[in-house]
N, CA, C and O atoms as CSV, one atom per row, in Angstrom:
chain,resi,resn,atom,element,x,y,z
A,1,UNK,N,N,54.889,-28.284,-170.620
A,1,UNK,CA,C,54.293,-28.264,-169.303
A,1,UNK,C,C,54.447,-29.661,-168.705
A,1,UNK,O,O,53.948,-30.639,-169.262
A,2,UNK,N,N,55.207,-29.756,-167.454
A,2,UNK,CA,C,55.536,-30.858,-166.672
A,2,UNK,C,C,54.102,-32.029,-166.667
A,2,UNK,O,O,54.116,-33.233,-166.924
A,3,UNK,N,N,52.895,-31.114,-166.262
A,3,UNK,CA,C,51.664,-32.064,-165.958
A,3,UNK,C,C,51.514,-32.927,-166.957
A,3,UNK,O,O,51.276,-34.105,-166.691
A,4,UNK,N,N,51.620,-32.510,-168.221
A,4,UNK,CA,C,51.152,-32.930,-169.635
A,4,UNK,C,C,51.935,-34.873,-169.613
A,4,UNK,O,O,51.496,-35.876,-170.176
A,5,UNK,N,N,53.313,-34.687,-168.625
A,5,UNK,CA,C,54.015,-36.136,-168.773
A,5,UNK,C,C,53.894,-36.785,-167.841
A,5,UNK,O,O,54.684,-37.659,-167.485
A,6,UNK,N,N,52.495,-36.344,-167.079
A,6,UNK,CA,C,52.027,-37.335,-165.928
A,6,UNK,C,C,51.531,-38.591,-166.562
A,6,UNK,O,O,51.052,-38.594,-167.695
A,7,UNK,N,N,51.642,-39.589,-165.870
A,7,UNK,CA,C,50.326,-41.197,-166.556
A,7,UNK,C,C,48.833,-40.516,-165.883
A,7,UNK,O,O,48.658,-39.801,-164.896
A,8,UNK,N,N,48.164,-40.915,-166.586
A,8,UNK,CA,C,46.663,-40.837,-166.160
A,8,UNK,C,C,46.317,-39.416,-165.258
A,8,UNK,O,O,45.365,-39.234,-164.500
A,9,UNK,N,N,46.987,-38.851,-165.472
A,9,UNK,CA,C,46.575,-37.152,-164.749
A,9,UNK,C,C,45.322,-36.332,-165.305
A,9,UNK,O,O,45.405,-35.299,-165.970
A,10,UNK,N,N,44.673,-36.688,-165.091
A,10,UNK,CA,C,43.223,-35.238,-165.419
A,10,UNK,C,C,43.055,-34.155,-164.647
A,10,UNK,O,O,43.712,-33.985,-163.620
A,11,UNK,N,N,42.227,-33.390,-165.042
A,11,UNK,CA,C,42.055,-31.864,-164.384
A,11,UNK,C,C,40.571,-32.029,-164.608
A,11,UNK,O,O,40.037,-32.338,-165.674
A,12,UNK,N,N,39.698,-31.662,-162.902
A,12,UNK,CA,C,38.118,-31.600,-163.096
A,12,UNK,C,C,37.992,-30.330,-162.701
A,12,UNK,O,O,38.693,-29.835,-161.819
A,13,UNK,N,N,36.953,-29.628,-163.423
A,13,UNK,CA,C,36.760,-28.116,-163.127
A,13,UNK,C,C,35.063,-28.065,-162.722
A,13,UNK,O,O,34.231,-28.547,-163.490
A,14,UNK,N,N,34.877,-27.751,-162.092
A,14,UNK,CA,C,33.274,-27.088,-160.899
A,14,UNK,C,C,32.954,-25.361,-161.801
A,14,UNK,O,O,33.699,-24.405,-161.586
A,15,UNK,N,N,32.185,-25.305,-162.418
A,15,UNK,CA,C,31.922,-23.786,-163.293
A,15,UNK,C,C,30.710,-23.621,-162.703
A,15,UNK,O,O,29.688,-24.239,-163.003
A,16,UNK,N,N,30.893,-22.274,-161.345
A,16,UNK,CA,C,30.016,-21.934,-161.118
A,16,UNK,C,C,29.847,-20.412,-161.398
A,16,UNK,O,O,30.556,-19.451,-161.099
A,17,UNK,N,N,28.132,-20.559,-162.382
A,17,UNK,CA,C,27.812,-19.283,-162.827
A,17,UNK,C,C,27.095,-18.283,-161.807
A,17,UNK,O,O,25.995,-18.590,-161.347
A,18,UNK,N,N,27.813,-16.912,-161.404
A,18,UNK,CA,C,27.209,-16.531,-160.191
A,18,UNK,C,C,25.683,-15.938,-160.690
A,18,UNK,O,O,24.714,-16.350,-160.054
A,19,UNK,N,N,25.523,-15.288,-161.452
A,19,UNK,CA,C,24.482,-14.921,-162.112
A,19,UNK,C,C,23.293,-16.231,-162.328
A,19,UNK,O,O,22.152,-16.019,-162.739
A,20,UNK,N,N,23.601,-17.018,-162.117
A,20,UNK,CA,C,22.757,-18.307,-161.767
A,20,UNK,C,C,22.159,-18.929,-160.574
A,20,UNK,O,O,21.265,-19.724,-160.283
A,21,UNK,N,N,23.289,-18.021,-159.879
A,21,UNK,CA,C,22.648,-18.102,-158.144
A,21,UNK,C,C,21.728,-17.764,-157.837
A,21,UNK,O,O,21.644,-16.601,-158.231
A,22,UNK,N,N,20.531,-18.143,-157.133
A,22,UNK,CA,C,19.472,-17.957,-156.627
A,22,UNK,C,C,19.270,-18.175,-155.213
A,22,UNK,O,O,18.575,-17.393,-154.565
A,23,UNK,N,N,19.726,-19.001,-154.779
A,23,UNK,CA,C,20.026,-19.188,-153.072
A,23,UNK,C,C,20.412,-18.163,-152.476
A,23,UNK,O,O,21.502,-17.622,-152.660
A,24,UNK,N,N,19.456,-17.759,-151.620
A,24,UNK,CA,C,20.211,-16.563,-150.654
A,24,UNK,C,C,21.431,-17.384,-149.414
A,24,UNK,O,O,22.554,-17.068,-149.022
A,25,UNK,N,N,20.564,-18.462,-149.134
A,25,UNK,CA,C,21.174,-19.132,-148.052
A,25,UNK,C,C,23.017,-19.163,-148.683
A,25,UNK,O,O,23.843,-18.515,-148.041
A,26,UNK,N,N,23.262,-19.597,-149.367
A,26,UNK,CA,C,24.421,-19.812,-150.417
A,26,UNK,C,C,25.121,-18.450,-150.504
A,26,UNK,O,O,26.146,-18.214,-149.864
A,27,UNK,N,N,24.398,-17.361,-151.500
A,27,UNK,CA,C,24.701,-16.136,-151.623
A,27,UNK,C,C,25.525,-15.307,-150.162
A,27,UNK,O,O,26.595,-14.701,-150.227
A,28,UNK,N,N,24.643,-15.505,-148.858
A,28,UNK,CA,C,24.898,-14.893,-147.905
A,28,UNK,C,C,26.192,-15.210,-147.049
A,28,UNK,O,O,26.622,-14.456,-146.175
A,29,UNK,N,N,26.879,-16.676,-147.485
A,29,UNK,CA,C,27.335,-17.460,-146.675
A,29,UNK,C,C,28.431,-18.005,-147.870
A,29,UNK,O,O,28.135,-18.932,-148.624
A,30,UNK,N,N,29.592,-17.370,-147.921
A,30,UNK,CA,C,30.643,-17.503,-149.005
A,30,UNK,C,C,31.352,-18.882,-148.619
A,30,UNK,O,O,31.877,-19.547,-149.511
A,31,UNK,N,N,31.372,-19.436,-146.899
A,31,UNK,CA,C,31.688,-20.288,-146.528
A,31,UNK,C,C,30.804,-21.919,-147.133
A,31,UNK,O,O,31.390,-22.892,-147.609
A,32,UNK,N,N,29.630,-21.813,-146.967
A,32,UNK,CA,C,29.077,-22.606,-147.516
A,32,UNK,C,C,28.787,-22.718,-148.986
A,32,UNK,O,O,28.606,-23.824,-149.494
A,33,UNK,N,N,28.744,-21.714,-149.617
A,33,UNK,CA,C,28.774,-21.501,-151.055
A,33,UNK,C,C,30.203,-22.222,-151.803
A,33,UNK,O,O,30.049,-22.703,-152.925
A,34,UNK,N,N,31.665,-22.284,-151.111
A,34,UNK,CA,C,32.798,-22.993,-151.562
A,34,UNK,C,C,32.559,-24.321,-151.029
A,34,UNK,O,O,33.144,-25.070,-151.811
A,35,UNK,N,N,31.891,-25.175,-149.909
A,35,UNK,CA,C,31.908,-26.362,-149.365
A,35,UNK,C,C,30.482,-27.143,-150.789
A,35,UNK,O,O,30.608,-28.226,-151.362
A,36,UNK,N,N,29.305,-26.148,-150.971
A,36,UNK,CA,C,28.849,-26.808,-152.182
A,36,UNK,C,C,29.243,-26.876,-153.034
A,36,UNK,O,O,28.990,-27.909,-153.654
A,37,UNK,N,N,30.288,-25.677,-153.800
A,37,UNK,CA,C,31.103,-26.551,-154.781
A,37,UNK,C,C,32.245,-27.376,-154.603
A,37,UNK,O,O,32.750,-27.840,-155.625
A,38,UNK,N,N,32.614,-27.576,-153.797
A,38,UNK,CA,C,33.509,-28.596,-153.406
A,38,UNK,C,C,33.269,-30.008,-153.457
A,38,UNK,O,O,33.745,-31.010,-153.991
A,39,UNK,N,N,32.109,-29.601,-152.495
A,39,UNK,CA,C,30.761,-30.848,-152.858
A,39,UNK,C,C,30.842,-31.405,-154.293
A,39,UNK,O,O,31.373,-32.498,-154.486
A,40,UNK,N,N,30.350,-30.710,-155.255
A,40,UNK,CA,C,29.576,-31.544,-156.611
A,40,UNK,C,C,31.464,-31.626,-157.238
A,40,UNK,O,O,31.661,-31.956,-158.407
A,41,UNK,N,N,32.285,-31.397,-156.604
A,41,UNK,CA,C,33.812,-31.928,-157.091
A,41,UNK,C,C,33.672,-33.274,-156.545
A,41,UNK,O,O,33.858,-34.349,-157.116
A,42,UNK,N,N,33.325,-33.045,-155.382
A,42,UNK,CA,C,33.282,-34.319,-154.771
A,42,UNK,C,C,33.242,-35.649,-154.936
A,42,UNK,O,O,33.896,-36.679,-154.771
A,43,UNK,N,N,31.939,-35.110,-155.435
A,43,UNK,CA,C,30.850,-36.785,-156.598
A,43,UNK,C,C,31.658,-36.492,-157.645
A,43,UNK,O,O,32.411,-37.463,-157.716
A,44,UNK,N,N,31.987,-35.607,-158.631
A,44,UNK,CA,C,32.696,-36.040,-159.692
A,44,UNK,C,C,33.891,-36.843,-159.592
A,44,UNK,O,O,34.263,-37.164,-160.720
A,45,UNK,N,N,34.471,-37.191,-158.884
A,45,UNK,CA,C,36.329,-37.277,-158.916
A,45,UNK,C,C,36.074,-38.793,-157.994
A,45,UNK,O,O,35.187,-38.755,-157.142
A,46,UNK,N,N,36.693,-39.830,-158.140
A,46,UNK,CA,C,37.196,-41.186,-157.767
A,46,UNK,C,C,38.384,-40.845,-157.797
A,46,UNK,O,O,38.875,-39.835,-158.301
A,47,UNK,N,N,39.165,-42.194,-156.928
A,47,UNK,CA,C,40.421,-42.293,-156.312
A,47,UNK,C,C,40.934,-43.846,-156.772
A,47,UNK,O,O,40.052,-44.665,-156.515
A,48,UNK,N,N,41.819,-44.294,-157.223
A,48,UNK,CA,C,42.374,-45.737,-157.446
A,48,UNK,C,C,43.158,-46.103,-156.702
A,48,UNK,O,O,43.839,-47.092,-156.973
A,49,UNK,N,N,43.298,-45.463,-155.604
A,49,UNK,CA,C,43.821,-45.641,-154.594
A,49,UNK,C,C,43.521,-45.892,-153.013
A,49,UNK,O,O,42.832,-44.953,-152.614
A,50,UNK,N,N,43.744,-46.657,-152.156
A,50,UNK,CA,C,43.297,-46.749,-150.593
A,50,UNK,C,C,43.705,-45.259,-150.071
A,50,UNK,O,O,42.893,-44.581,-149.441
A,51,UNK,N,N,44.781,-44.878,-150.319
A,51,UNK,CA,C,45.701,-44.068,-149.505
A,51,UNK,C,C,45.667,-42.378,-150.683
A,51,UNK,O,O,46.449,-42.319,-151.632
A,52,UNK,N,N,44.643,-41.153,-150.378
A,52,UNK,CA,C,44.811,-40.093,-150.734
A,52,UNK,C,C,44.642,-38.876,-150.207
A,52,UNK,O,O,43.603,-38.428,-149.723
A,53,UNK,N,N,45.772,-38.300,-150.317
A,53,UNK,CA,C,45.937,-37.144,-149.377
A,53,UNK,C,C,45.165,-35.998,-150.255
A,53,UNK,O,O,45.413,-36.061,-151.459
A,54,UNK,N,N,44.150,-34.825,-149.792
A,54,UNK,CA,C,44.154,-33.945,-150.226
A,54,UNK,C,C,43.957,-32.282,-149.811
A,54,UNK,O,O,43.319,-31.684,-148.945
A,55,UNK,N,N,44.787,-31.926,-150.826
A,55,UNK,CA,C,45.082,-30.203,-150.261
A,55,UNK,C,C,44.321,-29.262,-150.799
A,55,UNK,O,O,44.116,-29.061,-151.996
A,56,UNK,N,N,43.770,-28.500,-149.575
A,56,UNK,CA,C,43.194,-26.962,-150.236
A,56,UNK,C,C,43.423,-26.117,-149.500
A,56,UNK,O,O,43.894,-26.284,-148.374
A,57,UNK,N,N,43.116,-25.007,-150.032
A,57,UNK,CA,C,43.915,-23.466,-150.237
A,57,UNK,C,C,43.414,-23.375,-148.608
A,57,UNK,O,O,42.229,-23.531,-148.313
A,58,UNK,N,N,44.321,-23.141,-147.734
A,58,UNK,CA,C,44.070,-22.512,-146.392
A,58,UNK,C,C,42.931,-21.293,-146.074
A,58,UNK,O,O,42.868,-20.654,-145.024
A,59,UNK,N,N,42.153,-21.156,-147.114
A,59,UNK,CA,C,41.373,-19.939,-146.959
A,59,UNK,C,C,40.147,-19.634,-145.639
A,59,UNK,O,O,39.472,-18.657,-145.317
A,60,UNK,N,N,40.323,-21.229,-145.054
A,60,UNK,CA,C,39.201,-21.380,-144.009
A,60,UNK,C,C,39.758,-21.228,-142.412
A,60,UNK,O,O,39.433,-22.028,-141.535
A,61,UNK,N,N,40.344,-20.466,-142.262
A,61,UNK,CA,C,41.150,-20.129,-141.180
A,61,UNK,C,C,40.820,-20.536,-139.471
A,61,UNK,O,O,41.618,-20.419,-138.540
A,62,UNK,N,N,39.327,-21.067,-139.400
A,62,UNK,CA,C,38.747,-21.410,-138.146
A,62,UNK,C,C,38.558,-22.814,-138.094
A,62,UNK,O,O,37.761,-23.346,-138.868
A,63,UNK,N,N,39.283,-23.552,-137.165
A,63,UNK,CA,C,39.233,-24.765,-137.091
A,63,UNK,C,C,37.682,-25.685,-137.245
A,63,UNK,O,O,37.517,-26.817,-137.699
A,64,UNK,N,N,36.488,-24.540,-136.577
A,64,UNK,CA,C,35.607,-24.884,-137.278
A,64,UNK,C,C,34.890,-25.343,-138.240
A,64,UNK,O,O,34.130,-26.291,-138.438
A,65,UNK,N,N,35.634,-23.751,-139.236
A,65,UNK,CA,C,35.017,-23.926,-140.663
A,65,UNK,C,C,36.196,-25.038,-141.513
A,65,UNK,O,O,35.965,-25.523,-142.621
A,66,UNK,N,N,36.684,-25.132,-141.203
A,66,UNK,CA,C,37.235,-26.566,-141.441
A,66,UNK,C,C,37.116,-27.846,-141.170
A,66,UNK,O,O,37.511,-28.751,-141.905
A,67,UNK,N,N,36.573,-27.976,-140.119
A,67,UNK,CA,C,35.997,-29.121,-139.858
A,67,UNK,C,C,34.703,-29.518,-140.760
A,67,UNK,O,O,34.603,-30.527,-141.459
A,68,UNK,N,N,33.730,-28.487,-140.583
A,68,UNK,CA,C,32.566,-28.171,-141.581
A,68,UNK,C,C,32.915,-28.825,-143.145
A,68,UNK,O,O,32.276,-29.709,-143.714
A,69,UNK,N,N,33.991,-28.188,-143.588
A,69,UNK,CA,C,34.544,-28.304,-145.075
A,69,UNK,C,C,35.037,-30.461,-145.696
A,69,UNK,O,O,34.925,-31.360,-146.530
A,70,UNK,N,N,35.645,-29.936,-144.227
A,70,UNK,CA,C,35.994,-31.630,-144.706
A,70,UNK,C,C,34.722,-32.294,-144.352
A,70,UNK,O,O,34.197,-32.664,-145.402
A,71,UNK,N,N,33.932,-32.634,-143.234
A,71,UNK,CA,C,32.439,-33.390,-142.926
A,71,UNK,C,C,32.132,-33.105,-144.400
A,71,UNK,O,O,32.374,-34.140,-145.020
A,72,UNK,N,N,31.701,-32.137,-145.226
A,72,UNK,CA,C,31.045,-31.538,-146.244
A,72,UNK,C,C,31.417,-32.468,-147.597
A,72,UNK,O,O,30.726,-32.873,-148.532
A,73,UNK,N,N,32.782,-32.607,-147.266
A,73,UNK,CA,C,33.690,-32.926,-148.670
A,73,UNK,C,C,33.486,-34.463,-148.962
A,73,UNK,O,O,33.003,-34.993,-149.963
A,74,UNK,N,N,34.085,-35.144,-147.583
A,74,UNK,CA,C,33.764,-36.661,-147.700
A,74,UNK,C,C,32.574,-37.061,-147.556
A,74,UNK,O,O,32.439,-38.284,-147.595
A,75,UNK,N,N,31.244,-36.171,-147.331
A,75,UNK,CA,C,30.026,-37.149,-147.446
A,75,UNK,C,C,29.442,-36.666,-148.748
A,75,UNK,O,O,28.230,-36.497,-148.610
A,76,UNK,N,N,29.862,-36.384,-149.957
A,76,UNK,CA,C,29.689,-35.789,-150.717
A,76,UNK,C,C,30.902,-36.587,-151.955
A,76,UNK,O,O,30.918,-36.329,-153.159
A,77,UNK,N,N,31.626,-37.356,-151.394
A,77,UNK,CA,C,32.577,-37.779,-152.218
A,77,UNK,C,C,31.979,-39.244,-153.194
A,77,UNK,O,O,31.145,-39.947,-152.624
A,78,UNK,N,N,32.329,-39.565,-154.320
A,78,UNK,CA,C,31.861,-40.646,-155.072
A,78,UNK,C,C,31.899,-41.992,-154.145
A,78,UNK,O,O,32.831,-42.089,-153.346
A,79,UNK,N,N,31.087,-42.859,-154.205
A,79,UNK,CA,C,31.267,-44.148,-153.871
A,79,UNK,C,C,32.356,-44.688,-154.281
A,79,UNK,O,O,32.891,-45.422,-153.450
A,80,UNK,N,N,33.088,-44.540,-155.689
A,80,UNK,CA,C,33.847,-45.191,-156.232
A,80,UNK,C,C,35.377,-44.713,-155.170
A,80,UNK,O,O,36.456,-45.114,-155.607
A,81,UNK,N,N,35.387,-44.154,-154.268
A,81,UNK,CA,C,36.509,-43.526,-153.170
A,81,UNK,C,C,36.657,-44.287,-152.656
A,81,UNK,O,O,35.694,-44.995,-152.949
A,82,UNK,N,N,37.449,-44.998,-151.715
A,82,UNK,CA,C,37.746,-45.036,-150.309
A,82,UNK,C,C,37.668,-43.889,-149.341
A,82,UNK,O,O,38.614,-43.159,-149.044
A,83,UNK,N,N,36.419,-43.805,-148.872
A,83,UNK,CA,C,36.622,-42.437,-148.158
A,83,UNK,C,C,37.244,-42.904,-146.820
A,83,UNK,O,O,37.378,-41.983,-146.014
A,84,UNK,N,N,37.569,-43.864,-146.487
A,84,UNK,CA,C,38.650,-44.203,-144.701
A,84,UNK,C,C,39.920,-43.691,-144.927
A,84,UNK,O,O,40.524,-43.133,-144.010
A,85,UNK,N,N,40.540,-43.847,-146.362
A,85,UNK,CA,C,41.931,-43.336,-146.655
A,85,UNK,C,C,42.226,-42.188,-147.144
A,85,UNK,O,O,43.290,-42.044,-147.746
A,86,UNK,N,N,41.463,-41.291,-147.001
A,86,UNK,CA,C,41.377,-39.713,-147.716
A,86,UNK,C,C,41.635,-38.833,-146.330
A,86,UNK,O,O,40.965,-38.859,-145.298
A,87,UNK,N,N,42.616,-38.181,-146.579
A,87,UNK,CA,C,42.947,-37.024,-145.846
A,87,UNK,C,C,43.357,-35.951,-146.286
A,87,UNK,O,O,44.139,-35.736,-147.213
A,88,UNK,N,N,42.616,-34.984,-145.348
A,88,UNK,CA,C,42.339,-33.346,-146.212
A,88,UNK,C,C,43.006,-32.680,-145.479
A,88,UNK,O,O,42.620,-32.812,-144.317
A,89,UNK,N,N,44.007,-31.878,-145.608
A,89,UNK,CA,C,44.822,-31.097,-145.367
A,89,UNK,C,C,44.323,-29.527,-145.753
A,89,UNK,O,O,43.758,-29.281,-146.819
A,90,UNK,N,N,44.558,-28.698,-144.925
A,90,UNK,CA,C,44.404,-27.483,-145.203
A,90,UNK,C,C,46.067,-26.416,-145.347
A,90,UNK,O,O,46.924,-26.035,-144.549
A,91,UNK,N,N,45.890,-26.317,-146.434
A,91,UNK,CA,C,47.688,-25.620,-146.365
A,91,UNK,C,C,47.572,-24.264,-147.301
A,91,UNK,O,O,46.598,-24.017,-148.012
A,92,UNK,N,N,48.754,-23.425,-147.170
A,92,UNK,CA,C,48.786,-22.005,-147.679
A,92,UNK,C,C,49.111,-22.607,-148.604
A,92,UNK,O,O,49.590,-23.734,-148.479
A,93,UNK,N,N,48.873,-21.793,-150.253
A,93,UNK,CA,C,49.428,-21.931,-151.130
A,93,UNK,C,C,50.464,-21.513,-151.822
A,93,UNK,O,O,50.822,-21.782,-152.968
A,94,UNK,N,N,51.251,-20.310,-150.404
A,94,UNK,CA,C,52.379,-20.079,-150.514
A,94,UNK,C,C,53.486,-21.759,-150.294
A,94,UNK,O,O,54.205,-22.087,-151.238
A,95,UNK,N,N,53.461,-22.501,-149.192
A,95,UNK,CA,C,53.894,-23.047,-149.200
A,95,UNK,C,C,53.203,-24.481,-149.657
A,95,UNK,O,O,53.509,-25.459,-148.974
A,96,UNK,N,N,52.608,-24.607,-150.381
A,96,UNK,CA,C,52.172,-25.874,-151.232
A,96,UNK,C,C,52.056,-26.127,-152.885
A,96,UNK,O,O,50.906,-26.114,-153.324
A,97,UNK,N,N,52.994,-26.324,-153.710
A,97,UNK,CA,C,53.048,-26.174,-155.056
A,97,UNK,C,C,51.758,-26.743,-155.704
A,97,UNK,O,O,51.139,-26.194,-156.616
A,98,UNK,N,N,51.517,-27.624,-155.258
A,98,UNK,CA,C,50.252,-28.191,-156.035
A,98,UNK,C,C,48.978,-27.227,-155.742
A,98,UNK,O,O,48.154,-27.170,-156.655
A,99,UNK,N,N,48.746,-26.531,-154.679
A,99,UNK,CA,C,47.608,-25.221,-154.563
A,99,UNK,C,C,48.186,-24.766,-155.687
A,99,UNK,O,O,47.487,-24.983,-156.677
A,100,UNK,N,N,49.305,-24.160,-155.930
A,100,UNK,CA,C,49.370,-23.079,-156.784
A,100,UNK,C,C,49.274,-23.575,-158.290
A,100,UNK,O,O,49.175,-22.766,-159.213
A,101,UNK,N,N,49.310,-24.979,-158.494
A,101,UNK,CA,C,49.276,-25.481,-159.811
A,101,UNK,C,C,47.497,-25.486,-160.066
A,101,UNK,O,O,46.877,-24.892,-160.949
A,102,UNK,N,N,47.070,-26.189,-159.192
A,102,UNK,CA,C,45.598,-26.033,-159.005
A,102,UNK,C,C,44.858,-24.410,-159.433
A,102,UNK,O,O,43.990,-24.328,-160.303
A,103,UNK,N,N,45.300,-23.373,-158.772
A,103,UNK,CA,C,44.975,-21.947,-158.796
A,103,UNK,C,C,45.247,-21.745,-160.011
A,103,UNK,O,O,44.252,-21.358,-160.623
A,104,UNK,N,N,46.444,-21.865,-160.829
A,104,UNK,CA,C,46.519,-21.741,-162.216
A,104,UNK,C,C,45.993,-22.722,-163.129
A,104,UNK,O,O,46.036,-22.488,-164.337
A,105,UNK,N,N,45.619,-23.540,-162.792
A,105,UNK,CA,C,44.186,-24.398,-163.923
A,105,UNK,C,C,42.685,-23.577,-163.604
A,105,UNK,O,O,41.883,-23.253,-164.481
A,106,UNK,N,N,42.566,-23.396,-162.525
A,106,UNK,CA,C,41.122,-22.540,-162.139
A,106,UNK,C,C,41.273,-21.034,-163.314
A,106,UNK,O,O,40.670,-20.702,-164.334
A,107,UNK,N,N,42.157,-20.560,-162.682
A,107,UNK,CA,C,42.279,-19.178,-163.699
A,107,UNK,C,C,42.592,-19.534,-164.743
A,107,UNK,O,O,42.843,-18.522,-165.397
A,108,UNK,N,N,42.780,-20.675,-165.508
A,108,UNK,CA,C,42.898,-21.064,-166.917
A,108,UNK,C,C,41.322,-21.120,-167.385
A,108,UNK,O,O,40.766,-20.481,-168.279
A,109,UNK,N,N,40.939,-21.831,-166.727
A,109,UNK,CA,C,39.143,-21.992,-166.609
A,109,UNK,C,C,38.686,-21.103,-166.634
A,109,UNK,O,O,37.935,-20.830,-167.571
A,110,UNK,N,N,38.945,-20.143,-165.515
A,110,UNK,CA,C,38.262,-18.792,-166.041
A,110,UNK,C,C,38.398,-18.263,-167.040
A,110,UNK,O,O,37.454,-17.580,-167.437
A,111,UNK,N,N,39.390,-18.339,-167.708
A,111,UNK,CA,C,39.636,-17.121,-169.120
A,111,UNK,C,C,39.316,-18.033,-169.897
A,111,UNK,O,O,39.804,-17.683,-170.972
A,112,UNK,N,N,38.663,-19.249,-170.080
A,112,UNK,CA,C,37.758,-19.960,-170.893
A,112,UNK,C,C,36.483,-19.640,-171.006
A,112,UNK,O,O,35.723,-19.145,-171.839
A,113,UNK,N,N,36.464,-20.019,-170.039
A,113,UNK,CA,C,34.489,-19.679,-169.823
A,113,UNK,C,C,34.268,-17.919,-169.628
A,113,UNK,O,O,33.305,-17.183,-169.847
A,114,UNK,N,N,35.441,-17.713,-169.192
A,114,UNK,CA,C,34.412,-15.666,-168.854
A,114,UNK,C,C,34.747,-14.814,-169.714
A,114,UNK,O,O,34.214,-13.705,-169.675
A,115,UNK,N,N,35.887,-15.174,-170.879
A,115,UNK,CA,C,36.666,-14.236,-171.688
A,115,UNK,C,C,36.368,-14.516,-173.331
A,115,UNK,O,O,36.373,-13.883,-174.387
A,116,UNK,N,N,36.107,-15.869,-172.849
A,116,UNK,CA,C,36.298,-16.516,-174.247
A,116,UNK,C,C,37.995,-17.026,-174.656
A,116,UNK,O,O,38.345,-17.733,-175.600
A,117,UNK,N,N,38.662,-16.531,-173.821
A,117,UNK,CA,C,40.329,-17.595,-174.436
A,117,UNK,C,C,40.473,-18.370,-173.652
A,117,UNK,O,O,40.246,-18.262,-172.447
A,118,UNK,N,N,40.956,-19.453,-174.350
A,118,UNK,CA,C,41.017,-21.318,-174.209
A,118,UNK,C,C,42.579,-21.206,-174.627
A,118,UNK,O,O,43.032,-22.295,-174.982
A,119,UNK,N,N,43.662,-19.950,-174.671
A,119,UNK,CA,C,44.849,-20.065,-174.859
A,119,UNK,C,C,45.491,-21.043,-173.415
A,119,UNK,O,O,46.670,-21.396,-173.381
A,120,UNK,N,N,45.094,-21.176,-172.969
A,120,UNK,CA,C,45.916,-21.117,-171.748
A,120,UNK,C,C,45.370,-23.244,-171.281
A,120,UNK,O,O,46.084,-24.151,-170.854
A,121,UNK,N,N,44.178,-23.232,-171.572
A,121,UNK,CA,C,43.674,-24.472,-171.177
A,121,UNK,C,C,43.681,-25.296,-171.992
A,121,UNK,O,O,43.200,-26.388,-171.691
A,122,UNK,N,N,44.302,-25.056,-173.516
A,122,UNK,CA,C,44.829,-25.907,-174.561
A,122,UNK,C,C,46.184,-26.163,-174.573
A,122,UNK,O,O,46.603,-27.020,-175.351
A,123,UNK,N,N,47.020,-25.509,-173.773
A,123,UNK,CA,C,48.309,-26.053,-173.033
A,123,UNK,C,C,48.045,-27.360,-172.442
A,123,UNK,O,O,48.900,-28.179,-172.780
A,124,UNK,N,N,47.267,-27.762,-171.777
A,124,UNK,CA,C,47.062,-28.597,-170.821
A,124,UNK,C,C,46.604,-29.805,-171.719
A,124,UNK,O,O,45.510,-29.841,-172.283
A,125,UNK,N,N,47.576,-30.808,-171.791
A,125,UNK,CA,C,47.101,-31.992,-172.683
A,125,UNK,C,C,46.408,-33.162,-172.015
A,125,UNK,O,O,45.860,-34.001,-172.730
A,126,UNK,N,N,46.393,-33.274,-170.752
A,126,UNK,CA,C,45.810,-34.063,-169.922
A,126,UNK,C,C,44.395,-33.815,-170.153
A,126,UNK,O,O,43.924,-32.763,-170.584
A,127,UNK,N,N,43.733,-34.897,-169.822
A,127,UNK,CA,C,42.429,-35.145,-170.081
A,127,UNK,C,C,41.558,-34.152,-169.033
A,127,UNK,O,O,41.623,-34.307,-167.814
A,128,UNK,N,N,40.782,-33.170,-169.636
A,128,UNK,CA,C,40.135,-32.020,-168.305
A,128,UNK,C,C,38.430,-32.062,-168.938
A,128,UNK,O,O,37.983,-31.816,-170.058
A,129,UNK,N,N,37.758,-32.497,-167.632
A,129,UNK,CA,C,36.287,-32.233,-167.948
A,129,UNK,C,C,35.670,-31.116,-166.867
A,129,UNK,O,O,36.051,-31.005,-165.702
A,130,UNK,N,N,34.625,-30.309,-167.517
A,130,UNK,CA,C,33.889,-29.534,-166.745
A,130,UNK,C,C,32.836,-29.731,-166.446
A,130,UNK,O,O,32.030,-29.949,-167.350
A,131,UNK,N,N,32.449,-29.738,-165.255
A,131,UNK,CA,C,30.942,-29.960,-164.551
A,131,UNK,C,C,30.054,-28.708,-164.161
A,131,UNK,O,O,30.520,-27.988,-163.278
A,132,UNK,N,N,29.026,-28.416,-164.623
A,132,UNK,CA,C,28.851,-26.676,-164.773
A,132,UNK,C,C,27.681,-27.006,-163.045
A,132,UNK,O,O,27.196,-28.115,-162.818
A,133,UNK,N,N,27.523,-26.052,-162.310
A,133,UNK,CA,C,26.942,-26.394,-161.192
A,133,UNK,C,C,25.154,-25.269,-161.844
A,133,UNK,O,O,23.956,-25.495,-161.672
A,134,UNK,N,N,25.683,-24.469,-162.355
A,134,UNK,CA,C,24.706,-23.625,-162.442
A,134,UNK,C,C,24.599,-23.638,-164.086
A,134,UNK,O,O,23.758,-22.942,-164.655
């Protein structure tokens, strides 16, 4: 696996248990329910860099709820960031390889935590921590 011969590449995973949900506000509102976990990604993850671009899955289709997502993302991001040099891009993951590399570490995650097989996330030699929200 290509990732495995990155320098310093990690993978952070957000495990949210829905059966742990209690928020209706959250529950009712699938839009805000992905911007809070995005959120506690947020605070987990630093940047060593001035200059970072970042991409997610186009799923928020209203310039609105995009605007919402990013306000959400960078005030929610670690101190240890530059948050002036962070830019969030919203792109399909048809045309963005790294969504789709991303989407296949998530569903690696899942068949860890919901199945019980870790076949798939013991491929991955890069350093990966999980932050459980619930």
């Amino acid at each position: 696996m290509k990732l495995n011969d990155i320098t310093n590449a990690s993978a952070v995973y957000v495990l949210l248990e829905k059966k742990k949900l209690f928020s209706e506000y959250l529950k009712n509102d699938k839009h805000k329910l992905y911007n809070y976990v995005a959120g506690k990604l947020a605070k987990n993850i630093g940047f060593e860099t001035d200059k970072v671009e970042i991409h997610i899955d186009k799923s928020k289709g209203k310039q609105v709820l995009q605007e919402d997502f990013n306000a959400y993302f960078l005030k929610n991001m670690s101190d240890k960031s530059g948050k002036e040099g962070v830019s969030i891009k919203h792109s399909y993951s048809h045309m963005w390889s790294g969504i789709q590399f991303a989407n296949m570490l998530a569903w690696a995650c899942f068949q860890k935590f919901e199945h019980g097989n870790s076949e798939y996330t013991d491929l991955v030699k890069i350093e990966q921590e999980v932050f459980h929200v619930w």
